[in-house]
N, C-alpha and C positions, 0 to 999 in steps of 0.2 A: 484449549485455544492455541497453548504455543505450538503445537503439533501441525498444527492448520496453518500458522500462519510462517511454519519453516519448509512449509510443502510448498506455500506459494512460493514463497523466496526462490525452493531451487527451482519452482517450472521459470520463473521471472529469468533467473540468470542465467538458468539453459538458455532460454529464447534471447535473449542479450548476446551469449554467447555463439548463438546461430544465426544473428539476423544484423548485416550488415548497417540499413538502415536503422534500426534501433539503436548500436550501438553511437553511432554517428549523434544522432537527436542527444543520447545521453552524456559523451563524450564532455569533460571537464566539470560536469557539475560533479558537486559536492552537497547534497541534501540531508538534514534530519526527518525524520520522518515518524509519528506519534501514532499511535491506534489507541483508542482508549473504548471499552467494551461497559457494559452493565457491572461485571465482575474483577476484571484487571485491566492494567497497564502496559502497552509496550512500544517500545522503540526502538530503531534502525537507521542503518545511516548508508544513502545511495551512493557510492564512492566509487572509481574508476569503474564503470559501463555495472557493478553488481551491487546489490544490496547485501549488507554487512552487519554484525555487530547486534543481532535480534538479543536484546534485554529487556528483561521485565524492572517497570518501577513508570513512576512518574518522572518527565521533566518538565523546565517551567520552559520553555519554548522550542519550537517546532517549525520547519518550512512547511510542513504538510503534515492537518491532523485527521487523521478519517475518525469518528466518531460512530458506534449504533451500539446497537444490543447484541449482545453473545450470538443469538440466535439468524439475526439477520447477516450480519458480519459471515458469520459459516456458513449462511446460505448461499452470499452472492461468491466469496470465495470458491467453494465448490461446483458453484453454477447452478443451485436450483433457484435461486431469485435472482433475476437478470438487474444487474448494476442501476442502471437506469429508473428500472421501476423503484428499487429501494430508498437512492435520491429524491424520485418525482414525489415519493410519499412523507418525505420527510422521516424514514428510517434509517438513513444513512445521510452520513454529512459527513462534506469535504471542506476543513479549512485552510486557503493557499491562496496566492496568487492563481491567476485563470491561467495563465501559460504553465506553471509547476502542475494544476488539477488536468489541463491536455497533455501534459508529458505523462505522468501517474496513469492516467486509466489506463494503460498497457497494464498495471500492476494487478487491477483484476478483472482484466478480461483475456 
């Protein structure tokens, strides 16, 4: 899983790094950011326009926790289960603020 989820990281900070408006939108936040799977723990911290800092462990709080199963989580990250559906079935869960979960979903889509 950490494999997967430092692959997203660099397409996320390529496209950061390419995309004028992205960077903008993301511009001065400072976020944590939680993924917690069936199996492990991890966490990252969104800081000047790129994500940072990918460790493994728990923490006790988060701006943003995505929650599912091993399986699900590497599906929609690589794109064979489209984000949306994973949500709508309640395999995947986003816990944030609604403005931090519309800034994120760039994160995997």
């Amino acid at each position: 899983m950490r494999a997967v989820l430092e692959n997203l990281i660099a397409r996320f900070n390529d496209r950061s790094e390419a995309d004028e408006s992205l960077r903008a939108e993301l511009e001065g936040l400072e976020k944590v950011i939680r993924v917690i799977t069936d199996r492990q723990r991890f966490h990252m911290i969104l800081k000047n326009c790129r994500i940072v800092d990918l460790e493994e462990g728990e923490l006790e709080s988060a701006d943003l926790t995505i929650t599912a199963d091993e399986e699900t989580l590497r599906g929609v990250i690589e794109g064979s289960i489209p984000p949306f559906k994973a949500f709508a079935t309640g395999k995947l869960k986003v816990k944030a603020p609604l403005e931090d979960i519309l800034r994120f979903r760039k994160l995997l889509m």
